[in-house]
Each structure stands twice: as structure tokens, then as C-alpha cells.
N, CA, C and O atoms as a GROMACS GRO file, in nm:
protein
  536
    1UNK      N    1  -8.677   3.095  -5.230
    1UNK     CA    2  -8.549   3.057  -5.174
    1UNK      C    3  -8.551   2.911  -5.127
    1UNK      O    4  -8.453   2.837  -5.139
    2UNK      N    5  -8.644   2.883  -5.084
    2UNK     CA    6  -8.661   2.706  -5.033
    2UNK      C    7  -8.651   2.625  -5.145
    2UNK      O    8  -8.575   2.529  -5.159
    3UNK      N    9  -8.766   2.684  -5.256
    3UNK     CA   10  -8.751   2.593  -5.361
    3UNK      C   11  -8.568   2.559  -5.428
    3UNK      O   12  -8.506   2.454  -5.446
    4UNK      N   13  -8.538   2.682  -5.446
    4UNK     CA   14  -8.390   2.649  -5.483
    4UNK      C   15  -8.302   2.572  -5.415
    4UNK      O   16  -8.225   2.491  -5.467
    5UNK      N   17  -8.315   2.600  -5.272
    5UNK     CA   18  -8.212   2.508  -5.235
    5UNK      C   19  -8.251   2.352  -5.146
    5UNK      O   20  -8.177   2.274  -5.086
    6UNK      N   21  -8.433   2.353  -5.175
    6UNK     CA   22  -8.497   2.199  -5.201
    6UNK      C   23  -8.402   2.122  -5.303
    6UNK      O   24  -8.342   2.017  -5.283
    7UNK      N   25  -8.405   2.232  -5.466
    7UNK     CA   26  -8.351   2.173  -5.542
    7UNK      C   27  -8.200   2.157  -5.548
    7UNK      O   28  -8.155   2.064  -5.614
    8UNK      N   29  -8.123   2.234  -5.488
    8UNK     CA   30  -7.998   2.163  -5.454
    8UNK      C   31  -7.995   2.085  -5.372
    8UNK      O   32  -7.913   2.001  -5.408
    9UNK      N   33  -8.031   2.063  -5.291
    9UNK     CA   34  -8.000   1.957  -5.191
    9UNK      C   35  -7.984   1.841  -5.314
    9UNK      O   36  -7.878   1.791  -5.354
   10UNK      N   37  -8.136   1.812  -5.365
   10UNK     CA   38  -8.158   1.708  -5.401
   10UNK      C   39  -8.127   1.653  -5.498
   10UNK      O   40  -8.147   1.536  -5.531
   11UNK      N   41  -8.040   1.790  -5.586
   11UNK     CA   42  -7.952   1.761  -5.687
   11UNK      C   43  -7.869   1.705  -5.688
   11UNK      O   44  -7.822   1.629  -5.773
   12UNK      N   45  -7.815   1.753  -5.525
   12UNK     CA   46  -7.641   1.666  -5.478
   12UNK      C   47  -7.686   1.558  -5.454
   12UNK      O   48  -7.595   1.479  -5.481
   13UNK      N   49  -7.809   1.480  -5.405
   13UNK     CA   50  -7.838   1.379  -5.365
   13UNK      C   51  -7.836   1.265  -5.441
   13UNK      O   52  -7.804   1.151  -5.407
   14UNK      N   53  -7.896   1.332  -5.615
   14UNK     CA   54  -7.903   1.259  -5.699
   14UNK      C   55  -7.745   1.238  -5.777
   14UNK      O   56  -7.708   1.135  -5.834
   15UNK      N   57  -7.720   1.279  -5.772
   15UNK     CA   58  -7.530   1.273  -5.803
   15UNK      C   59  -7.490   1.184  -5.733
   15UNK      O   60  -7.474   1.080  -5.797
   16UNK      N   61  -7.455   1.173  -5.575
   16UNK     CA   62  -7.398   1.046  -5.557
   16UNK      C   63  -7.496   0.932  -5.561
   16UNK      O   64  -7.446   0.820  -5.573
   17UNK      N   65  -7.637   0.941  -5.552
   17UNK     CA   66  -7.683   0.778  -5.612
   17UNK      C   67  -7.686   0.743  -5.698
   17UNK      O   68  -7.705   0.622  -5.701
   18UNK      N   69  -7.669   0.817  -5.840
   18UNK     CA   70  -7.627   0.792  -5.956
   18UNK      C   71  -7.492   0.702  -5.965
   18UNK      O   72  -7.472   0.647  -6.073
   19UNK      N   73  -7.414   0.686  -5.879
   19UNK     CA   74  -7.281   0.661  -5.845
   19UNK      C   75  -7.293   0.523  -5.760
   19UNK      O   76  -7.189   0.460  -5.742
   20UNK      N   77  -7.384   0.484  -5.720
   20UNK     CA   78  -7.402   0.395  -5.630
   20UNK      C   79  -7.384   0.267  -5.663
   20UNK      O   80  -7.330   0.183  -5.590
   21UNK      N   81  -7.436   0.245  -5.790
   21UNK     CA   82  -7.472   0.088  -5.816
   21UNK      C   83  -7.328   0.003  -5.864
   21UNK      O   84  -7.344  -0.108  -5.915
   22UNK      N   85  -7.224   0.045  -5.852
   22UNK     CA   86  -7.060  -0.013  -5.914
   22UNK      C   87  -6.994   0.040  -5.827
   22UNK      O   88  -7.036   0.143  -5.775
   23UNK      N   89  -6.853  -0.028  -5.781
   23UNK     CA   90  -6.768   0.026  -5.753
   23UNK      C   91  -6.616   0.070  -5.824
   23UNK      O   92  -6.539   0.023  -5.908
   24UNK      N   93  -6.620   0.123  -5.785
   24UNK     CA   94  -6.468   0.235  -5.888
   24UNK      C   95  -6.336   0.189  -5.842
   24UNK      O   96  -6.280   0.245  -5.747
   25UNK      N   97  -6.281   0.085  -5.908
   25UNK     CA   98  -6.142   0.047  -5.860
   25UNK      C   99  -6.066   0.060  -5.977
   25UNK      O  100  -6.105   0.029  -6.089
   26UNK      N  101  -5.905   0.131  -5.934
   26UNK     CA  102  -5.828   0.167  -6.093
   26UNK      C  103  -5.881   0.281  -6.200
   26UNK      O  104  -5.812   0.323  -6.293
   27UNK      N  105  -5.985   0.315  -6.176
   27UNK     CA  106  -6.000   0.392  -6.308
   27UNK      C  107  -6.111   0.273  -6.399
   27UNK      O  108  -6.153   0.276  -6.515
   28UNK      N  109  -6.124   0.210  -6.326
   28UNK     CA  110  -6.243   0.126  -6.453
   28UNK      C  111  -6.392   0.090  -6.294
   28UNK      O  112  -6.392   0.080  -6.171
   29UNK      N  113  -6.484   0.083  -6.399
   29UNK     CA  114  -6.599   0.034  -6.262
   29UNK      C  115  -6.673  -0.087  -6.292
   29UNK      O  116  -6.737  -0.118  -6.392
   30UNK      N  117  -6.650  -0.150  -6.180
   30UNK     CA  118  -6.671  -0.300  -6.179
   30UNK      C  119  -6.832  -0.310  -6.115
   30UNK      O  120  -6.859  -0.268  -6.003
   31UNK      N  121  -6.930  -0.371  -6.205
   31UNK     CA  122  -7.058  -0.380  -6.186
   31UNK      C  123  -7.049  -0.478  -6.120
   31UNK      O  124  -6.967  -0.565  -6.149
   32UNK      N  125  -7.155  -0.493  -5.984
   32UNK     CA  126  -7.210  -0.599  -5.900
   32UNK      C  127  -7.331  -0.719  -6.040
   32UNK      O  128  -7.404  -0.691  -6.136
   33UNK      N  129  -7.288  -0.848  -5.971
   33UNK     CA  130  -7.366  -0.945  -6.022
   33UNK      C  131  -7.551  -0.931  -5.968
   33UNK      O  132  -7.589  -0.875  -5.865
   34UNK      N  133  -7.604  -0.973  -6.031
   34UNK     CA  134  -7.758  -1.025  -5.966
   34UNK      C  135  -7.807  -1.128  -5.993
   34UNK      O  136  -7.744  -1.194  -6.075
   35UNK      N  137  -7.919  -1.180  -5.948
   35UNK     CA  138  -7.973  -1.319  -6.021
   35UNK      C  139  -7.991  -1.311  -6.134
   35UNK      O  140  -7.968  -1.420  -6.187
   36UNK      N  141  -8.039  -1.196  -6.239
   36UNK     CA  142  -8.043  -1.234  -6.358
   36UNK      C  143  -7.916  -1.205  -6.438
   36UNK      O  144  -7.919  -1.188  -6.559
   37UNK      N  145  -7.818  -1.201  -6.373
   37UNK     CA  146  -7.674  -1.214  -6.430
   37UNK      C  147  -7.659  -1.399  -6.400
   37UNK      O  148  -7.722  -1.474  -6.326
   38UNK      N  149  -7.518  -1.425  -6.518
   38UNK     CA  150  -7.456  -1.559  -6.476
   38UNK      C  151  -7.346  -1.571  -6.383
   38UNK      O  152  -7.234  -1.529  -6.415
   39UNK      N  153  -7.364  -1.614  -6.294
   39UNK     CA  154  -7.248  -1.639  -6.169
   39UNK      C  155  -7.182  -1.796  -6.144
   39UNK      O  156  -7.226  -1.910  -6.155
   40UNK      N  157  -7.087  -1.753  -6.114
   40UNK     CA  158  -6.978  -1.861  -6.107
   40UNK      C  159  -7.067  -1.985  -6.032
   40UNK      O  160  -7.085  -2.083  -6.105
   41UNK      N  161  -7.119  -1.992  -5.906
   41UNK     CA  162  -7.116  -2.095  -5.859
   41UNK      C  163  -7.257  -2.026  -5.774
   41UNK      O  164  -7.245  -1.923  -5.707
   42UNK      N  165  -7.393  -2.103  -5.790
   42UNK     CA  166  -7.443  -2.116  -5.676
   42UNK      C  167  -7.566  -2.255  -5.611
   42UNK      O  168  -7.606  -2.354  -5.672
   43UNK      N  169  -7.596  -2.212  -5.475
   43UNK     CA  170  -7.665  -2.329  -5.436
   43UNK      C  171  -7.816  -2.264  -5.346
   43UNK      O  172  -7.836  -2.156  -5.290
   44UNK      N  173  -7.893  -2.369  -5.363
   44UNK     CA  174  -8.020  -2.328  -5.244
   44UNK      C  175  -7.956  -2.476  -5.160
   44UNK      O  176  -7.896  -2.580  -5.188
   45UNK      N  177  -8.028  -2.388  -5.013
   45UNK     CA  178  -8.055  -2.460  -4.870
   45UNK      C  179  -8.200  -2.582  -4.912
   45UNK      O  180  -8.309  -2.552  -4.961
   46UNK      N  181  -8.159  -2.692  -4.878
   46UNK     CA  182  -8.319  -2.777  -4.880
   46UNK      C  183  -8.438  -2.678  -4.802
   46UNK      O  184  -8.409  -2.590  -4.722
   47UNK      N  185  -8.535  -2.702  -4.832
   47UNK     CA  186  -8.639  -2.641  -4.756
   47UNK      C  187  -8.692  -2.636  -4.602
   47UNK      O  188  -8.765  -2.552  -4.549
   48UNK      N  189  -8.619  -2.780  -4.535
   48UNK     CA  190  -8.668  -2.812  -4.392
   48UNK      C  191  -8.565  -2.819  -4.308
   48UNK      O  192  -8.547  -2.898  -4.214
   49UNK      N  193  -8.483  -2.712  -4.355
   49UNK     CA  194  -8.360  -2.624  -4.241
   49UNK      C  195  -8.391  -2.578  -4.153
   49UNK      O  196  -8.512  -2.599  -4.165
   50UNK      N  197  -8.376  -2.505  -4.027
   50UNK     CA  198  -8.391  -2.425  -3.944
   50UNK      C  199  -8.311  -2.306  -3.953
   50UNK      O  200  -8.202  -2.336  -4.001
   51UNK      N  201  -8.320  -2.170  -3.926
   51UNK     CA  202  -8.316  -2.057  -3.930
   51UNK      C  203  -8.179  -2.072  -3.900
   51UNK      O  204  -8.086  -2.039  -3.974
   52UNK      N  205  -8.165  -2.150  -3.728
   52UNK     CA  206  -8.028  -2.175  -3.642
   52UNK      C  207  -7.924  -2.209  -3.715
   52UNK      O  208  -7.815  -2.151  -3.715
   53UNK      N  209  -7.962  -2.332  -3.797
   53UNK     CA  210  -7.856  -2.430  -3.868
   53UNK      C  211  -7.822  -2.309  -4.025
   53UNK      O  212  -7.707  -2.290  -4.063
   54UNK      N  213  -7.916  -2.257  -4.080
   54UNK     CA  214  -7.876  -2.172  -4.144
   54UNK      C  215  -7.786  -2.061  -4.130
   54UNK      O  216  -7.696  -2.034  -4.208
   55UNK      N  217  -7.813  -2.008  -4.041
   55UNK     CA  218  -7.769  -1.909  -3.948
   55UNK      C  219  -7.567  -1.946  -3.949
   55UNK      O  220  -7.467  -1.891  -3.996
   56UNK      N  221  -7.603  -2.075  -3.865
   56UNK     CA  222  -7.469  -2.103  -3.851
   56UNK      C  223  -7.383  -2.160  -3.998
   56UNK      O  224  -7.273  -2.105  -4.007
   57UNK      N  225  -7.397  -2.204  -4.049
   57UNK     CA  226  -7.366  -2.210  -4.198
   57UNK      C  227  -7.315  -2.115  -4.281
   57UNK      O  228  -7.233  -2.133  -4.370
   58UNK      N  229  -7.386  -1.973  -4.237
   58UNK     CA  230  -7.370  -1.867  -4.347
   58UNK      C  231  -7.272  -1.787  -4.204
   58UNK      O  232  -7.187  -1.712  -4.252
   59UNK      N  233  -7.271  -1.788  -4.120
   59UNK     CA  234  -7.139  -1.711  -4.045
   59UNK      C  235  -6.996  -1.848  -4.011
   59UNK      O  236  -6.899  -1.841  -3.936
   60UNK      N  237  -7.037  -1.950  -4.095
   60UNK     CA  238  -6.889  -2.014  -4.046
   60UNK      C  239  -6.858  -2.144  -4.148
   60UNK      O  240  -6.783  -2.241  -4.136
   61UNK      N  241  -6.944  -2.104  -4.245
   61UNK     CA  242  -6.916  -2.200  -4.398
   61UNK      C  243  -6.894  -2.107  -4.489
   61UNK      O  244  -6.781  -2.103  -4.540
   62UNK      N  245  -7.017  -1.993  -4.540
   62UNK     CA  246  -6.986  -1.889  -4.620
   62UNK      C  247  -6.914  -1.788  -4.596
   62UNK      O  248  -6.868  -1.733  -4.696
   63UNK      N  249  -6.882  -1.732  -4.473
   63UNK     CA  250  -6.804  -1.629  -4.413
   63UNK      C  251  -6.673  -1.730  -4.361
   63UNK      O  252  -6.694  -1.846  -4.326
   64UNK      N  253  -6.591  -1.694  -4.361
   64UNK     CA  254  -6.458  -1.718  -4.291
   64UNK      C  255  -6.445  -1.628  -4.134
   64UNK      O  256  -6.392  -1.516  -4.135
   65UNK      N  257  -6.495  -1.685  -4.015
   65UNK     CA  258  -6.482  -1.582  -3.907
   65UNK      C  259  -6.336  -1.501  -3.893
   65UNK      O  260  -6.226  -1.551  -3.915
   66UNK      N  261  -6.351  -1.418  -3.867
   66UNK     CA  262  -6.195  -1.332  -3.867
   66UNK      C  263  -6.168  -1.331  -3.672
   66UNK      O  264  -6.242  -1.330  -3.574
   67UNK      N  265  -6.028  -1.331  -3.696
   67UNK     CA  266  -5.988  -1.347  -3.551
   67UNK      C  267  -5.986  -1.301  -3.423
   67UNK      O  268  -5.939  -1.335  -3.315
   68UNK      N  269  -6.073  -1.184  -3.486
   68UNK     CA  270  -6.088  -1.053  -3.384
   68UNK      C  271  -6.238  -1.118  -3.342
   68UNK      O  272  -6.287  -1.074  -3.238
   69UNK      N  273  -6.307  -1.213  -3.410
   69UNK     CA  274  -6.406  -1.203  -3.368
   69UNK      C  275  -6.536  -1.103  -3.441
   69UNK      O  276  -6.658  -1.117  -3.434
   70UNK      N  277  -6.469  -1.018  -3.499
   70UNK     CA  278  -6.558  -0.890  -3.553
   70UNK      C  279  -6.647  -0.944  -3.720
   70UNK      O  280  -6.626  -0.884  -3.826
   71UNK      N  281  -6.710  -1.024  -3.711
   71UNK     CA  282  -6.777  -1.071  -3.853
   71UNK      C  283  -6.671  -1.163  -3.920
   71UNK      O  284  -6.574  -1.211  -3.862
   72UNK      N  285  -6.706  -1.183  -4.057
   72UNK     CA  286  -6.628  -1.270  -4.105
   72UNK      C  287  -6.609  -1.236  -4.280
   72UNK      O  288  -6.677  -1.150  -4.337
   73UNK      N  289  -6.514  -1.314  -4.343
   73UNK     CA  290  -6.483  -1.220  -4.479
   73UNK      C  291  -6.501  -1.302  -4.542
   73UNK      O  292  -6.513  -1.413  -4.489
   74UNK      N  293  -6.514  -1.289  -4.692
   74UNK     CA  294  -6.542  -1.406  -4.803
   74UNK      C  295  -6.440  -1.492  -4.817
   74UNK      O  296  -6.321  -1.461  -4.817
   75UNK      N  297  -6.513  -1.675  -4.834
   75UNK     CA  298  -6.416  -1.719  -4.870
   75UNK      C  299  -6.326  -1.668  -4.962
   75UNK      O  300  -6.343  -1.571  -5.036
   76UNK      N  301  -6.200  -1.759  -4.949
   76UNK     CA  302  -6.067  -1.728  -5.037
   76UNK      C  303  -6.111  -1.764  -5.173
   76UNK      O  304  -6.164  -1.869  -5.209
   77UNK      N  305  -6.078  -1.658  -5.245
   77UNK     CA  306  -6.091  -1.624  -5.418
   77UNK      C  307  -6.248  -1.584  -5.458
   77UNK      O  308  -6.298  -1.606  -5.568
   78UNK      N  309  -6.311  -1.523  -5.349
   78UNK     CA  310  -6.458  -1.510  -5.351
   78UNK      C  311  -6.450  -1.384  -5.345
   78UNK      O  312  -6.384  -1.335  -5.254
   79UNK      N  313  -6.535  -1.273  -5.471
   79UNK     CA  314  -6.550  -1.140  -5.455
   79UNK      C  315  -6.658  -1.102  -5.445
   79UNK      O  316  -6.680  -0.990  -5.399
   80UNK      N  317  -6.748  -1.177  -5.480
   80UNK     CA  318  -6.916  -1.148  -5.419
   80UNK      C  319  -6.998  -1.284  -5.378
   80UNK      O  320  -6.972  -1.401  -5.407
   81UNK      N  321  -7.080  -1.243  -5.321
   81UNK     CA  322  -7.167  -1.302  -5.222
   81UNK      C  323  -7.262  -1.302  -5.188
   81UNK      O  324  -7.265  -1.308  -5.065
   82UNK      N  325  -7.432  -1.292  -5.271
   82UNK     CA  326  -7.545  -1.265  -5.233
   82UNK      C  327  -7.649  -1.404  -5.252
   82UNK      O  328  -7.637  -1.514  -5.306
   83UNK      N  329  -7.769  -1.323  -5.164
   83UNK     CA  330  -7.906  -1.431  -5.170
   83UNK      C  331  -7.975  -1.444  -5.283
   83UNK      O  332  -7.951  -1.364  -5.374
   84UNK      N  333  -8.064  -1.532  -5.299
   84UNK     CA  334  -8.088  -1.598  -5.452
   84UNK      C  335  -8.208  -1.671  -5.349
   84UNK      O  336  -8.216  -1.731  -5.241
   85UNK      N  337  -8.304  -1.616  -5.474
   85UNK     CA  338  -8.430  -1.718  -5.408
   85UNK      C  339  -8.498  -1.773  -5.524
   85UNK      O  340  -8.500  -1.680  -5.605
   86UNK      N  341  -8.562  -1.889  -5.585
   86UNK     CA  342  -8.589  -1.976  -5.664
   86UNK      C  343  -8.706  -2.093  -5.622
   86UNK      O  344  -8.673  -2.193  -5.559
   87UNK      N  345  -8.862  -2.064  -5.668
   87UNK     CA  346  -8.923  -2.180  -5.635
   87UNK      C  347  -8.959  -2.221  -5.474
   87UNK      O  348  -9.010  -2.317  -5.417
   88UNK      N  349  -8.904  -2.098  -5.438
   88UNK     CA  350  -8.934  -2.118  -5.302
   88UNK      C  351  -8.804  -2.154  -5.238
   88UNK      O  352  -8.805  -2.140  -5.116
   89UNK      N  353  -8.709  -2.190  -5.282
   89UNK     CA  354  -8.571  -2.233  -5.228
   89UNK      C  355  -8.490  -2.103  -5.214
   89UNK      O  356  -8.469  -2.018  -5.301
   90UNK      N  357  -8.443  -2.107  -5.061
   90UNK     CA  358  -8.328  -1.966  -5.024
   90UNK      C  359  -8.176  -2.015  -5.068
   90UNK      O  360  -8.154  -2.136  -5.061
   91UNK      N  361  -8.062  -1.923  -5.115
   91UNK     CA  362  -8.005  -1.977  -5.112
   91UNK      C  363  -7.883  -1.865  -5.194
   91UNK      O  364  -7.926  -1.754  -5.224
   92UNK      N  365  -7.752  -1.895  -5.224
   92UNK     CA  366  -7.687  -1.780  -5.242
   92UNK      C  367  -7.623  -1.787  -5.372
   92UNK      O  368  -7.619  -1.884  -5.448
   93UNK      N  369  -7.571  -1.665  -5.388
   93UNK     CA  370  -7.502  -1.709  -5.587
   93UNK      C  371  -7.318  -1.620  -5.481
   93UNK      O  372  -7.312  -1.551  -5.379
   94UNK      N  373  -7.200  -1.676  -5.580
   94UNK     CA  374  -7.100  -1.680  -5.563
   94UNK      C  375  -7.026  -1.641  -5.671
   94UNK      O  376  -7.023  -1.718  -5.767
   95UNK      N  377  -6.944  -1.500  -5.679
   95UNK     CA  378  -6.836  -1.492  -5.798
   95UNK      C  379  -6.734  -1.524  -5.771
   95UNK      O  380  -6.718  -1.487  -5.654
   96UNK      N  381  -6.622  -1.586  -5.815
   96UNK     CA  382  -6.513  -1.535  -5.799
   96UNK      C  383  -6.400  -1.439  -5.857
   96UNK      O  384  -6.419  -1.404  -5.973
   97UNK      N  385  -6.306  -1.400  -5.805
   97UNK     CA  386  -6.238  -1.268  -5.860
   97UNK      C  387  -6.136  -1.390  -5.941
   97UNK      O  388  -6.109  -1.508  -5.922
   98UNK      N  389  -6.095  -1.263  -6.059
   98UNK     CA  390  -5.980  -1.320  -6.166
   98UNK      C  391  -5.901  -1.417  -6.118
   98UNK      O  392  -5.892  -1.524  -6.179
   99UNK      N  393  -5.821  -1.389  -5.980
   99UNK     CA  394  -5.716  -1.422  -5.955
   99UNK      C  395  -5.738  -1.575  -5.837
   99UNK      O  396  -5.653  -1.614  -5.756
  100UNK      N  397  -5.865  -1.632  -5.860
  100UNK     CA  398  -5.907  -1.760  -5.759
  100UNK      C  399  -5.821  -1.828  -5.783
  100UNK      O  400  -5.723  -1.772  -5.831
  101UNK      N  401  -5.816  -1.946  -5.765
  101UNK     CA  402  -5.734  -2.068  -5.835
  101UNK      C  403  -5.838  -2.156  -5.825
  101UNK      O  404  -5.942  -2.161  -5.760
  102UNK      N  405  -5.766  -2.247  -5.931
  102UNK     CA  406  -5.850  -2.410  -5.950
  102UNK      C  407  -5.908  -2.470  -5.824
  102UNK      O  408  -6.018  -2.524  -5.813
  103UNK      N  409  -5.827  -2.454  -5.743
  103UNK     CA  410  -5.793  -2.571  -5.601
  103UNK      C  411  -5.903  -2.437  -5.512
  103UNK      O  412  -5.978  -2.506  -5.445
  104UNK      N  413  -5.934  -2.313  -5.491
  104UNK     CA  414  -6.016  -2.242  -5.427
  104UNK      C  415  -6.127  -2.274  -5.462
  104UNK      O  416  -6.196  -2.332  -5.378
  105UNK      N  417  -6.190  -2.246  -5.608
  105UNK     CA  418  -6.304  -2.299  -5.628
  105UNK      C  419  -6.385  -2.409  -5.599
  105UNK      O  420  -6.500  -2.410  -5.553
  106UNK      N  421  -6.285  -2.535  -5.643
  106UNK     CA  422  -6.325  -2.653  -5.630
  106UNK      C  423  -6.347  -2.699  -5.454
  106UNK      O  424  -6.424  -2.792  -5.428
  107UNK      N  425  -6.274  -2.625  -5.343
  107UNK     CA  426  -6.279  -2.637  -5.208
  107UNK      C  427  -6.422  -2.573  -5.158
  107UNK      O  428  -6.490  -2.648  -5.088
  108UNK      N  429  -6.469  -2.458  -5.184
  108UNK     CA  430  -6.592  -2.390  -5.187
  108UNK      C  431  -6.705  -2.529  -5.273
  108UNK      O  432  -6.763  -2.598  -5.190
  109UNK      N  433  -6.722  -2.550  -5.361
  109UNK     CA  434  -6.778  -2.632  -5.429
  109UNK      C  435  -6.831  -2.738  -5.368
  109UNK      O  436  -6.948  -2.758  -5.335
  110UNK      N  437  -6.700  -2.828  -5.350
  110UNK     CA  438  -6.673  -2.975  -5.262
  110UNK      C  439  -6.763  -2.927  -5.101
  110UNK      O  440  -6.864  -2.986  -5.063
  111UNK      N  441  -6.692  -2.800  -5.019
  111UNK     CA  442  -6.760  -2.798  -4.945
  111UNK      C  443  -6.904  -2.774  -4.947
  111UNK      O  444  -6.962  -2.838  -4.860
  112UNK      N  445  -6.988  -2.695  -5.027
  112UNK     CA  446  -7.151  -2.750  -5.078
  112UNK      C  447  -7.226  -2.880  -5.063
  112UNK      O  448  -7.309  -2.942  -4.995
  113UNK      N  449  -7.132  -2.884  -5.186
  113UNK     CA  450  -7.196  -3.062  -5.200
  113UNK      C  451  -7.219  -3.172  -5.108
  113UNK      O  452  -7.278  -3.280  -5.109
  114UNK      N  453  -7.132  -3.082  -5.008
  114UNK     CA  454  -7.092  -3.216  -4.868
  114UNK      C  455  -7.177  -3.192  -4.762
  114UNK      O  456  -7.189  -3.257  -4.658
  115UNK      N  457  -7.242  -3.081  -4.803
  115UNK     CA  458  -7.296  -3.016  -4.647
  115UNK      C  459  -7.476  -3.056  -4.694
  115UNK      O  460  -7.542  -3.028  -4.794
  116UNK      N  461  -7.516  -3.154  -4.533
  116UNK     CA  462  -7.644  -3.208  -4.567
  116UNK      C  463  -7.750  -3.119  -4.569
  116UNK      O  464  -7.863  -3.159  -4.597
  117UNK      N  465  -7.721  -2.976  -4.538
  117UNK     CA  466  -7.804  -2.848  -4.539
  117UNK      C  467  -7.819  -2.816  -4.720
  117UNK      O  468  -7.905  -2.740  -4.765
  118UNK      N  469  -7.734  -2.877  -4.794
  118UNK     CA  470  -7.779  -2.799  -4.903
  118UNK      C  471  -7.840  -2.863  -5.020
  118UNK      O  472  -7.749  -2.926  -5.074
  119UNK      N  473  -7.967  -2.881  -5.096
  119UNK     CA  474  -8.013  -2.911  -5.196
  119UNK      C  475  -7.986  -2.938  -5.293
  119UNK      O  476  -8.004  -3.049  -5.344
  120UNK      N  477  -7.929  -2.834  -5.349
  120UNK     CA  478  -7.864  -2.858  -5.454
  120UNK      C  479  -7.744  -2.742  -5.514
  120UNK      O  480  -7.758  -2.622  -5.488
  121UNK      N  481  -7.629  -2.790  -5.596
  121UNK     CA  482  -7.522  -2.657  -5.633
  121UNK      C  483  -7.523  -2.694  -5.770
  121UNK      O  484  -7.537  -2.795  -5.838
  122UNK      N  485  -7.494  -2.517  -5.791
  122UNK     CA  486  -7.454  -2.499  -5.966
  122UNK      C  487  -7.416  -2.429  -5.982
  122UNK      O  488  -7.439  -2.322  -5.927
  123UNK      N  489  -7.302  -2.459  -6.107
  123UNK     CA  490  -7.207  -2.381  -6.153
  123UNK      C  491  -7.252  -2.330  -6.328
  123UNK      O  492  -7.309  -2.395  -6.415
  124UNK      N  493  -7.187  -2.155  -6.331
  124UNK     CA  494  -7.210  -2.122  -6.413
  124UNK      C  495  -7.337  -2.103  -6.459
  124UNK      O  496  -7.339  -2.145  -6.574
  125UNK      N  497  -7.440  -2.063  -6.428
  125UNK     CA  498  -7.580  -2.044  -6.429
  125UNK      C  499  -7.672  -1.862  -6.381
  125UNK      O  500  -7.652  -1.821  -6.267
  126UNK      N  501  -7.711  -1.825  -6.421
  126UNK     CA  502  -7.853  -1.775  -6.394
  126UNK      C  503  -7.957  -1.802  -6.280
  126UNK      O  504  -8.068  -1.855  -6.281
  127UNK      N  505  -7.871  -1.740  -6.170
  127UNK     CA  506  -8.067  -1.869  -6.077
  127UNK      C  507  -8.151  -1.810  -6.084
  127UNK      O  508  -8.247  -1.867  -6.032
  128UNK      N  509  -8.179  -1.689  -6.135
  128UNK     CA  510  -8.309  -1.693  -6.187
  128UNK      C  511  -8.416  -1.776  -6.350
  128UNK      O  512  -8.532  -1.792  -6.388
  129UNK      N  513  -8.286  -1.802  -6.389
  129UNK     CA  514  -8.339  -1.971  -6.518
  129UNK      C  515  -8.332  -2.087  -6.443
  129UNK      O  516  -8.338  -2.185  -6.518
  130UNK      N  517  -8.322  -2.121  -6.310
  130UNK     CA  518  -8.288  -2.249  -6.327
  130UNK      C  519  -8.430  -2.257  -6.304
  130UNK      O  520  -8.501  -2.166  -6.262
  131UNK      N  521  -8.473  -2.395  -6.340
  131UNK     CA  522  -8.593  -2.470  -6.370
  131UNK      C  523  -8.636  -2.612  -6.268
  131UNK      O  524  -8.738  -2.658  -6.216
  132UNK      N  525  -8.473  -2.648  -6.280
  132UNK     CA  526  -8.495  -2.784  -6.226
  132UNK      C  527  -8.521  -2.828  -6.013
  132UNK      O  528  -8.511  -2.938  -5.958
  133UNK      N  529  -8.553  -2.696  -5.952
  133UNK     CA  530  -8.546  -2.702  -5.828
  133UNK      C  531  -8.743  -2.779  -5.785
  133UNK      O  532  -8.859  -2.752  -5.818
  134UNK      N  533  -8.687  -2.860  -5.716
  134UNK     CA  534  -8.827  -2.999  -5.632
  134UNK      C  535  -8.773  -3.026  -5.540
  134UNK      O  536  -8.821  -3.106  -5.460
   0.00000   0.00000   0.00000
């Protein structure tokens, strides 16, 4: 009797993690990016950052604080958002959803490039190919 319902439990268990790795919007399921996928836009932090200055960067450059105070949401026209590590460089990859605009992207971008915390940005890439990080 244990064994059987060991094996249900763990049957149901395996059913919804089977389910886990996409999310289900509309009737179609939209797979999450990774580093060895190509993503819209990303960058590493230089190496001789501090935790602090990082810290603050990724709750009020990459996050948009929300007004309640309660965390903060992706920039505008941004549908994912993860860490990316390369050569020793930390640093994040960026999709955006269908519906970004020209002028969103390029504001996310511009703001990178400008910020003396960051090494280097790239668009349209693999960071797990990139090569060129010193």
C-alpha cells in the first residue's frame, strides 16, 4: 500500500514539473531564453564593482521600482531578464516582447552604455559565444 501511493504521489509530482519549464499564455507556450539561446540585448558589469553599486543598479536601472515600494518590474518592452556569466564577467541577457518599440530598446541600450559600472553591451548574441570579454 505505501509503495502505491509512494508512486502516486510522485507521479502527480512528475506531471506538474514536466509543465514547468514554459509558460502557457493563449493556448500556445512560450519557452524561457538561456545563455545558450540568442537574446536581444546583453551586458557584463566590469570586474572591480562592488556588490553595493551592483546591488543598486540592478534594483533601480534594471528593475523599474514600483510605487508601493514592493520590488520593481521590468523595464518597458522587456519580457525577460536573467544573469549571464562569461570569463569571469557577471552580468545579464535581456529579451524584449513583440510589442517594444524602437525608442524602448534603444533607451535600455543608451542607458548601458552610459553607465560607468558596465564593461561592455551586446546586441543580438549568445553570451555564452561571446569570445571577446578582457
Amino acid at each position: 500500500m505505501k509503495i502505491i501511493l509512494l508512486f502516486v504521489i510522485t507521479s502527480f509530482l512528475f506531471c506538474f514539473q514536466s509543465q514547468s519549464c514554459g509558460i502557457r499564455r493563449d493556448d500556445r507556450n512560450i519557452q524561457l531564453k538561456g545563455s545558450r539561446d540568442r537574446n536581444d540585448l546583453v551586458f557584463f558589469y566590469k570586474k572591480d564593482i562592488s556588490y553595493d553599486e551592483t546591488s543598486f543598479f540592478e534594483d533601480n536601472v534594471l528593475h523599474k521600482p514600483r510605487p508601493d515600494g514592493q520590488g520593481g518590474d521590468l523595464p518597458d518592452g522587456v519580457i525577460d531578464l536573467f544573469l549571464v556569466t562569461n570569463s569571469g564577467f557577471k552580468g545579464f541577457a535581456f529579451n524584449f516582447s513583440k510589442k517594444a518599440t524602437p525608442q524602448q530598446r534603444q533607451n535600455l541600450k543608451s542607458t548601458l552604455e552610459s553607465s560607468p559600472l558596465v564593461h561592455k553591451v551586446y546586441e543580438d548574441v549568445i553570451p555564452d559565444e561571446i569570445t571577446d570579454l578582457k
